[in-house]
The first five atom37 places (N, CA, C, CB, O) and aatype in JSON, in Angstrom:
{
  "aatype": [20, 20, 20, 20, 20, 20, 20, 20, 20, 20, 20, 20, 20, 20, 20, 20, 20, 20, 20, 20, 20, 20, 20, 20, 20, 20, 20, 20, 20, 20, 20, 20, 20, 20, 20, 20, 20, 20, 20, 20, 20, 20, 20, 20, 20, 20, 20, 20, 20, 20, 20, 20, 20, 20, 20, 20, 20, 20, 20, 20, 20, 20, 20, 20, 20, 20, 20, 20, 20, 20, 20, 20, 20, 20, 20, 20, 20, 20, 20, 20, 20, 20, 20, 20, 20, 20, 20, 20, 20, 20, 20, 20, 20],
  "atom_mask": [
    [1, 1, 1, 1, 1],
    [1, 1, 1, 1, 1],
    [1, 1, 1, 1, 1],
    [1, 1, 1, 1, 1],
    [1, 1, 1, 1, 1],
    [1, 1, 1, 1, 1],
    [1, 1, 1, 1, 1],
    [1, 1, 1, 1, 1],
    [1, 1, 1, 1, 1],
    [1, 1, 1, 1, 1],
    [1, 1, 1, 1, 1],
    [1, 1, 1, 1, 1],
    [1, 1, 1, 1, 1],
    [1, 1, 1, 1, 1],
    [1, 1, 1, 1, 1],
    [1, 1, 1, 1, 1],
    [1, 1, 1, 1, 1],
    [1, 1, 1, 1, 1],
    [1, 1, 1, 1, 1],
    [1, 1, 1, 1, 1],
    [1, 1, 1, 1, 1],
    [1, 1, 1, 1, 1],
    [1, 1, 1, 1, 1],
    [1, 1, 1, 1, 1],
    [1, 1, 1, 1, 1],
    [1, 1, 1, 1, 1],
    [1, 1, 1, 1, 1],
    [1, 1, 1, 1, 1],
    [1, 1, 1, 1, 1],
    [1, 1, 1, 1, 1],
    [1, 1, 1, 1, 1],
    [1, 1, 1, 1, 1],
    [1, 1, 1, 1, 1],
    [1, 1, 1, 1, 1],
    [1, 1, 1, 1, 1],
    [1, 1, 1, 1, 1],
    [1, 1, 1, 1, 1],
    [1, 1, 1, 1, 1],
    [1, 1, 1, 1, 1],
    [1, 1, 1, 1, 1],
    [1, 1, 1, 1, 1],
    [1, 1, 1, 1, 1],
    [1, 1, 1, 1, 1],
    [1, 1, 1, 1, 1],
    [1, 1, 1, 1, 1],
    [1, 1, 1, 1, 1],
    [1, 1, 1, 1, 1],
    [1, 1, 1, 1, 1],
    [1, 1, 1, 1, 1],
    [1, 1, 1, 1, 1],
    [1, 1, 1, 1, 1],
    [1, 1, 1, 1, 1],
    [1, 1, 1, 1, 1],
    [1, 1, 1, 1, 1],
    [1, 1, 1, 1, 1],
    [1, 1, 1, 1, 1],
    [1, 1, 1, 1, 1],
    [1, 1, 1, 1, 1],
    [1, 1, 1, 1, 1],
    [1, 1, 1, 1, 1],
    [1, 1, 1, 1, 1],
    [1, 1, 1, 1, 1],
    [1, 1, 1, 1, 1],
    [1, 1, 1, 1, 1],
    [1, 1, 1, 1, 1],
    [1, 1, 1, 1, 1],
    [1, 1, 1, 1, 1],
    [1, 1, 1, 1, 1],
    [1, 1, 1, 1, 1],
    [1, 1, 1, 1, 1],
    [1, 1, 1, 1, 1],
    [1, 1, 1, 1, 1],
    [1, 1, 1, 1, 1],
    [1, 1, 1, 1, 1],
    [1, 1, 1, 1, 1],
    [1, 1, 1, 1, 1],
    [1, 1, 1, 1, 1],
    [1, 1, 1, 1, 1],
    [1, 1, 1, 1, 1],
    [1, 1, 1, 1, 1],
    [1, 1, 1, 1, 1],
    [1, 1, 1, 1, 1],
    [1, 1, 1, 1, 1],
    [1, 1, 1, 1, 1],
    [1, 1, 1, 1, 1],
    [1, 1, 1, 1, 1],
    [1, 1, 1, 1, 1],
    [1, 1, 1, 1, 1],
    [1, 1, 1, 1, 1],
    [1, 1, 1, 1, 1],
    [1, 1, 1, 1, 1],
    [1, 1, 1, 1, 1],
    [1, 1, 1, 1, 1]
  ],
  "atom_positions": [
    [[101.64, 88.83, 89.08], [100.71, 87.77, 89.39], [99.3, 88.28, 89.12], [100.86, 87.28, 90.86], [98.89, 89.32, 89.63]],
    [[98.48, 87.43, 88.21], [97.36, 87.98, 88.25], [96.18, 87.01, 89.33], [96.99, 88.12, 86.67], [96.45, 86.04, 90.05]],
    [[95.02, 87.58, 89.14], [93.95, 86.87, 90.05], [92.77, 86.88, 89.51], [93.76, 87.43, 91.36], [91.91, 87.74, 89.72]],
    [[92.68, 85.99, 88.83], [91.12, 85.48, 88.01], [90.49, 84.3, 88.61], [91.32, 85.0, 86.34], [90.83, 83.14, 88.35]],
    [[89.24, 84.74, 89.69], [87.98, 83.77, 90.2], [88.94, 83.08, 90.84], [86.91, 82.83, 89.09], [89.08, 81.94, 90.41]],
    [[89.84, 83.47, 91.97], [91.0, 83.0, 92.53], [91.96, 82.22, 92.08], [90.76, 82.54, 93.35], [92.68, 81.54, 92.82]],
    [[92.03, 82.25, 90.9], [93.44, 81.95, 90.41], [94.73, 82.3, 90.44], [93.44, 81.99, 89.61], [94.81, 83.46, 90.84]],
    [[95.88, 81.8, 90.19], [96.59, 82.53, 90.43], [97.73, 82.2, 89.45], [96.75, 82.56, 91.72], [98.19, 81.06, 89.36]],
    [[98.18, 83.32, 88.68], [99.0, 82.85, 87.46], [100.61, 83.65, 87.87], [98.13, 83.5, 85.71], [100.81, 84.6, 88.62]],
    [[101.5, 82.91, 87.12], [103.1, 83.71, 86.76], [103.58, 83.69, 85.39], [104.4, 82.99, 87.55], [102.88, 82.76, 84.99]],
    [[104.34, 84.07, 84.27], [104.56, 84.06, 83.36], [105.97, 83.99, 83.6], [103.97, 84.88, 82.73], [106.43, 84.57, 84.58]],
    [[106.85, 83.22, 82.69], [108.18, 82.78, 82.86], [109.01, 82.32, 81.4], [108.08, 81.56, 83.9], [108.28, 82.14, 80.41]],
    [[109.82, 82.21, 81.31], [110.83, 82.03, 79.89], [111.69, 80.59, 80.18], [112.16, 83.58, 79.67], [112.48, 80.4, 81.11]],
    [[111.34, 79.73, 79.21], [111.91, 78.59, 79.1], [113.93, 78.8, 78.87], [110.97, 77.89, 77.75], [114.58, 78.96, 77.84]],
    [[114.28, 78.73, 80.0], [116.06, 79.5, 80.1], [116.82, 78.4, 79.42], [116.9, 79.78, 82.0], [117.57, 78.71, 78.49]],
    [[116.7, 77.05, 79.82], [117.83, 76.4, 79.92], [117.62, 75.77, 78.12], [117.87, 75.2, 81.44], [116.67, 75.7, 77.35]],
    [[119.38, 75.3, 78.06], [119.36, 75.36, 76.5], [118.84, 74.4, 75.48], [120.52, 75.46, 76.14], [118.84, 74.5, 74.25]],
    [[118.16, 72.96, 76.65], [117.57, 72.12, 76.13], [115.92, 72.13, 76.11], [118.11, 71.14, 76.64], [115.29, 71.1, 75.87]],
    [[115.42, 73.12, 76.33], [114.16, 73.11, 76.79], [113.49, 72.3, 77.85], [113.59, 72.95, 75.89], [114.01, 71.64, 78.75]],
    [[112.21, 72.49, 77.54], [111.16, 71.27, 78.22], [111.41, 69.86, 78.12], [109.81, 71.31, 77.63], [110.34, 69.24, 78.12]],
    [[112.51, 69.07, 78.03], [112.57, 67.68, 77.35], [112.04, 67.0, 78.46], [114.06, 67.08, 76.82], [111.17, 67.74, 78.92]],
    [[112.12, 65.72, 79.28], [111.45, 64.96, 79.65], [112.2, 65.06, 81.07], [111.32, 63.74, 78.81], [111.44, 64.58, 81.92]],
    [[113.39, 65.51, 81.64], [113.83, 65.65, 82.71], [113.16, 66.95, 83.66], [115.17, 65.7, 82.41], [112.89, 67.19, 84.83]],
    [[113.1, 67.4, 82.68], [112.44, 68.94, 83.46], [110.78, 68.7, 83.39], [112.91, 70.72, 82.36], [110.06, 68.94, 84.36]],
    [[110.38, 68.29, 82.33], [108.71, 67.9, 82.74], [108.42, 67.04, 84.09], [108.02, 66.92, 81.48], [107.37, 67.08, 84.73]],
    [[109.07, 66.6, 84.25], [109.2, 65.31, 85.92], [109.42, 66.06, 86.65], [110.43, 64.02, 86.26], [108.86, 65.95, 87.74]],
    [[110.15, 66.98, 86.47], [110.33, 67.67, 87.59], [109.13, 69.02, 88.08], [111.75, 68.17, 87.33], [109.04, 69.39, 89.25]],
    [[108.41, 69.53, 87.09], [107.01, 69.9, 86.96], [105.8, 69.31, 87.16], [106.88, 70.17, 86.04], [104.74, 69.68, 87.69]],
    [[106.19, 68.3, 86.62], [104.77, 67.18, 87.32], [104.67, 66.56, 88.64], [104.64, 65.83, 86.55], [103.76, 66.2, 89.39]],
    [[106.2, 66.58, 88.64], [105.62, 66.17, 89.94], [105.66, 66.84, 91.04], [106.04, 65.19, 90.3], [105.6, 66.16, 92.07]],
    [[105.75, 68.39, 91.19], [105.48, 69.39, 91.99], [104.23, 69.35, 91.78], [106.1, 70.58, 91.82], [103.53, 69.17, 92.78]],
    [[103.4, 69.54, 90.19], [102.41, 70.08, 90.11], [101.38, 68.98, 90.84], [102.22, 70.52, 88.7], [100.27, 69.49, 90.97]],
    [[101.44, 67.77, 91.3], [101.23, 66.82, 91.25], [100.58, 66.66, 93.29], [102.6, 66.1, 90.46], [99.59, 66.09, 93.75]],
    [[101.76, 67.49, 94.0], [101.32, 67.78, 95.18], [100.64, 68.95, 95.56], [102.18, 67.68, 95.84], [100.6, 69.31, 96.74]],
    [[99.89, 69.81, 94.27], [98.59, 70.71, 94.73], [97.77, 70.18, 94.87], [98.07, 71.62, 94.08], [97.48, 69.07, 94.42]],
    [[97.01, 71.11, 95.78], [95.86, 70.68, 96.46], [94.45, 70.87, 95.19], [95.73, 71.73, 97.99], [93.35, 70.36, 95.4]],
    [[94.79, 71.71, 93.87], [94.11, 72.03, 92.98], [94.61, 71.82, 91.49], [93.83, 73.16, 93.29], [95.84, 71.87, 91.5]],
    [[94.3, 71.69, 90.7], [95.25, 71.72, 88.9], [96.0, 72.63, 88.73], [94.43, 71.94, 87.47], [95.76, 73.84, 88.81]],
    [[96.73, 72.24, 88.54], [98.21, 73.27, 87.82], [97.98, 73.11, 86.37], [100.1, 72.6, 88.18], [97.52, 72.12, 85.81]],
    [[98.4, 74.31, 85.81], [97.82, 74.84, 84.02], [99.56, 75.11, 83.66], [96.38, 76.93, 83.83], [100.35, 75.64, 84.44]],
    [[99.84, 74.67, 82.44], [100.85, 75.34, 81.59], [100.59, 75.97, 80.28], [101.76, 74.49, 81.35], [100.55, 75.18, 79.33]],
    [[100.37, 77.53, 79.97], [100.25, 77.66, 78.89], [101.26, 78.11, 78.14], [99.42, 78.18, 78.79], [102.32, 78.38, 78.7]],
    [[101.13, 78.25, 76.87], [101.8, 78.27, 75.55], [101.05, 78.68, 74.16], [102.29, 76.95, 75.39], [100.28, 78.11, 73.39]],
    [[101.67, 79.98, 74.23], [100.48, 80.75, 73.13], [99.18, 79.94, 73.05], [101.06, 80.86, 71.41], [98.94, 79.19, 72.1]],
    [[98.42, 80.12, 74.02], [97.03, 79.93, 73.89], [96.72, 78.51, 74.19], [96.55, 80.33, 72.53], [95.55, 78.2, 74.42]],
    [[97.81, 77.47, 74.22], [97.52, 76.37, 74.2], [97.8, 75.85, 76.0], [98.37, 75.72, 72.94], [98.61, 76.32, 76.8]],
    [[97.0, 74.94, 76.15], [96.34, 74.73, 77.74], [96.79, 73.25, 78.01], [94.4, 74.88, 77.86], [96.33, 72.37, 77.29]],
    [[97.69, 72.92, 79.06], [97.86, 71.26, 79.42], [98.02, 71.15, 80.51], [98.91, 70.46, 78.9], [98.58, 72.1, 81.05]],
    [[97.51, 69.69, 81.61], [97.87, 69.85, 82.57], [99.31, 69.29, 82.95], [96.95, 69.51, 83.17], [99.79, 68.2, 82.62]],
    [[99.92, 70.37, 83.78], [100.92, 70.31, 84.69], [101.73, 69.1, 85.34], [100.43, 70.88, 85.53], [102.94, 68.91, 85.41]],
    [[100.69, 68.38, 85.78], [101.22, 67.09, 86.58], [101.22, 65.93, 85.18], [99.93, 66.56, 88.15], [101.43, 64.75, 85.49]],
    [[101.03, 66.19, 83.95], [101.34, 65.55, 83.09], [102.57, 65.57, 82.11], [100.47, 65.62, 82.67], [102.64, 66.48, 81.29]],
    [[103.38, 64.75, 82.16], [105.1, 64.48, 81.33], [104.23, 64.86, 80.46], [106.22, 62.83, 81.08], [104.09, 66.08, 80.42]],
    [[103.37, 64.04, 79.5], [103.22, 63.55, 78.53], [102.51, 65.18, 77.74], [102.38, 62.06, 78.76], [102.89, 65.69, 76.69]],
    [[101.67, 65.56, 78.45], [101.55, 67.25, 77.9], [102.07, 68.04, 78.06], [100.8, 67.94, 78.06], [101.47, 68.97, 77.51]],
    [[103.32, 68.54, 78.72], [103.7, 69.28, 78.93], [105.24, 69.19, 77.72], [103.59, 69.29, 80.4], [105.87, 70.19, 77.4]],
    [[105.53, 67.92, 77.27], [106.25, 67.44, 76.75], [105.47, 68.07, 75.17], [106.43, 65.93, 77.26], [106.04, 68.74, 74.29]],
    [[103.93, 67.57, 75.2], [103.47, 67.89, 73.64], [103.48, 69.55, 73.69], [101.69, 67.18, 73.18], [102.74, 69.77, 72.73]],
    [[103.78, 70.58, 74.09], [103.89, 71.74, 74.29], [105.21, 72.19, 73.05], [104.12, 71.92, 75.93], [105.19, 73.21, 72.35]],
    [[106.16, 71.26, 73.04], [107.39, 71.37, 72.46], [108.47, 73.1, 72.89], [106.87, 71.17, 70.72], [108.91, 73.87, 72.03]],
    [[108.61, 73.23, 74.09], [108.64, 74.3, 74.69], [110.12, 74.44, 74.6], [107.97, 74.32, 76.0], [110.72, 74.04, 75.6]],
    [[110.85, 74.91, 73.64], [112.27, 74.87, 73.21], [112.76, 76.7, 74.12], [112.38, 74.72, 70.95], [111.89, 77.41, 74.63]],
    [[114.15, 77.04, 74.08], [114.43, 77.52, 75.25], [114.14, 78.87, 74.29], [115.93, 77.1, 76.13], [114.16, 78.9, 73.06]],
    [[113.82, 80.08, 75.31], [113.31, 81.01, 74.68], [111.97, 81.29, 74.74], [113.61, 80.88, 73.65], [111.53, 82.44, 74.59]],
    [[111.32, 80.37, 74.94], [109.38, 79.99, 74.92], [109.16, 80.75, 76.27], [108.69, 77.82, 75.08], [109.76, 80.35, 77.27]],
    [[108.51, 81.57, 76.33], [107.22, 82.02, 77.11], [106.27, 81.05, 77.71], [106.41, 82.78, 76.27], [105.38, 81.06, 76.86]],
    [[106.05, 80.58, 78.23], [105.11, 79.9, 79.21], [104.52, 80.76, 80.44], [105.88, 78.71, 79.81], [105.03, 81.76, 80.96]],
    [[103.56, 80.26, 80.71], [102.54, 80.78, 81.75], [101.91, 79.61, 82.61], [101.32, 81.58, 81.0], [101.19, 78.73, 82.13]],
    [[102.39, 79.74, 84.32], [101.53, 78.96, 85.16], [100.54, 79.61, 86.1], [102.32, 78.19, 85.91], [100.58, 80.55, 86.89]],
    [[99.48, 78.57, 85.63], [98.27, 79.17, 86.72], [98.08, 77.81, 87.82], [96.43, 79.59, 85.73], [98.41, 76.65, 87.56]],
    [[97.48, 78.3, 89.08], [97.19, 77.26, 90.43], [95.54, 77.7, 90.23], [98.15, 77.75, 92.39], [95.25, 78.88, 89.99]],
    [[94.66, 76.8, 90.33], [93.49, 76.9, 90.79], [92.87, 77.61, 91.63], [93.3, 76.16, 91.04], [91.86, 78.31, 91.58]],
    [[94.09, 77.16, 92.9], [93.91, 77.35, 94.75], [94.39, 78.14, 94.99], [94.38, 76.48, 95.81], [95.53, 78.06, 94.55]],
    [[94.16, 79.38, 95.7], [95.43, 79.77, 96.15], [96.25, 79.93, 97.16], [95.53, 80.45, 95.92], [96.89, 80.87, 97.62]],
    [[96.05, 78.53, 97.49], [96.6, 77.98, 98.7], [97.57, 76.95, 97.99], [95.44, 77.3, 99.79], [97.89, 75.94, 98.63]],
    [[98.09, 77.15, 96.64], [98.92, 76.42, 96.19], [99.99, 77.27, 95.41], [98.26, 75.43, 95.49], [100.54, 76.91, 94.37]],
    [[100.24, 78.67, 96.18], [100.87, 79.54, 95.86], [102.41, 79.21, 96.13], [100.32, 80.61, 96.43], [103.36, 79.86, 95.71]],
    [[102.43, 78.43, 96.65], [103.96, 77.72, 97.32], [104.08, 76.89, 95.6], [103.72, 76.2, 99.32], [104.66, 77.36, 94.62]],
    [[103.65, 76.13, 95.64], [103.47, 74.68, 94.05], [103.93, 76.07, 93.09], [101.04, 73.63, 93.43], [104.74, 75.65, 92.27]],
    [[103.76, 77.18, 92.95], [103.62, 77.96, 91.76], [105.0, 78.48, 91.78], [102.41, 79.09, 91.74], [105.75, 78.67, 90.82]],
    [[105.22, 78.66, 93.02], [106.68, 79.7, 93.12], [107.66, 78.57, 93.2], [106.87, 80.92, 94.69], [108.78, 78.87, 92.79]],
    [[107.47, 77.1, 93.71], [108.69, 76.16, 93.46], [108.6, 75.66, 92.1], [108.77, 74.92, 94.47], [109.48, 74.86, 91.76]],
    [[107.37, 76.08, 90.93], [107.73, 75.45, 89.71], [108.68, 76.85, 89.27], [106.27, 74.91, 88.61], [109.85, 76.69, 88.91]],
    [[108.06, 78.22, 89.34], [108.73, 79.05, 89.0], [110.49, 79.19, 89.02], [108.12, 79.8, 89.59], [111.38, 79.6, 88.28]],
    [[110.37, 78.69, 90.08], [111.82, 78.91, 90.76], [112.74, 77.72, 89.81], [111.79, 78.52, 92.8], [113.9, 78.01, 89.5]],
    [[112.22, 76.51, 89.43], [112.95, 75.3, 88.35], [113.4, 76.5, 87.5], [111.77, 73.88, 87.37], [114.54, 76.92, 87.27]],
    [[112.25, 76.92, 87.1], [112.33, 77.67, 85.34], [113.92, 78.92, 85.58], [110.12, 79.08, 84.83], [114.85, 79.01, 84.78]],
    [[113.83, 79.59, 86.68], [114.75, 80.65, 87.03], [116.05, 79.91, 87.2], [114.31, 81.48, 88.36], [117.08, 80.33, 86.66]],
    [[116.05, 78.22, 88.32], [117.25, 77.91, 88.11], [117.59, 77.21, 86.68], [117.58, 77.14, 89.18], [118.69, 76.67, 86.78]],
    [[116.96, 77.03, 85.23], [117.44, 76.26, 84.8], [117.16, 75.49, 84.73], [118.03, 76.15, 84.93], [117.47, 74.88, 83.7]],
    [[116.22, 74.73, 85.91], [115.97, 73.07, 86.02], [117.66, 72.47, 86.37], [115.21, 72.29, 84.16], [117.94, 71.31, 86.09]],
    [[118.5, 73.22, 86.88], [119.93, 72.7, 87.15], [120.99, 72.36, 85.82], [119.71, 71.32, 87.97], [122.11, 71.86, 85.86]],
    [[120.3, 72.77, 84.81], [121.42, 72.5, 83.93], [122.25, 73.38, 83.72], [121.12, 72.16, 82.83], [123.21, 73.16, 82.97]]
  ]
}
């Protein structure tokens, strides 16, 4: 975990074999959606917000992909470790 101007980031691997498609972005947005601050998804360099299907979807994050989440707050260290935790189960698939 790093800590930049209280940020707070995790880095994680897109597992499951369908990627990011539109079931698992819902399920990111709308965690990211009950911080108290913006949730970030990156992707080699590229920046979208979190509580959005619709960017996180333009990411095209096929399984294998590296992604990185940052919390603003870090009082939204809980929001970070239950998106983390999707990515570790799979998102259930």
């Amino acid at each position: 975990m790093n800590m930049l101007e209280n940020r707070l980031s995790k880095k994680t691997t897109v597992m499951n074999d369908l990627g990011l498609h539109a079931r698992p972005a819902a399920m990111i947005a709308s965690l990211a959606l009950k911080a108290q601050s913006n949730v970030w998804l990156y992707k080699n360099g590229d920046q979208v917000d979190a509580s959005s299907i619709i960017d996180i979807l333009s990411l095209a994050c096929l399984k294998g992909t590296d992604v990185t989440l940052e919390v603003e707050n870090p009082e939204d260290i809980h929001i970070l470790n239950q998106i983390i935790k999707l990515f570790e189960k799979r998102f259930g698939e």
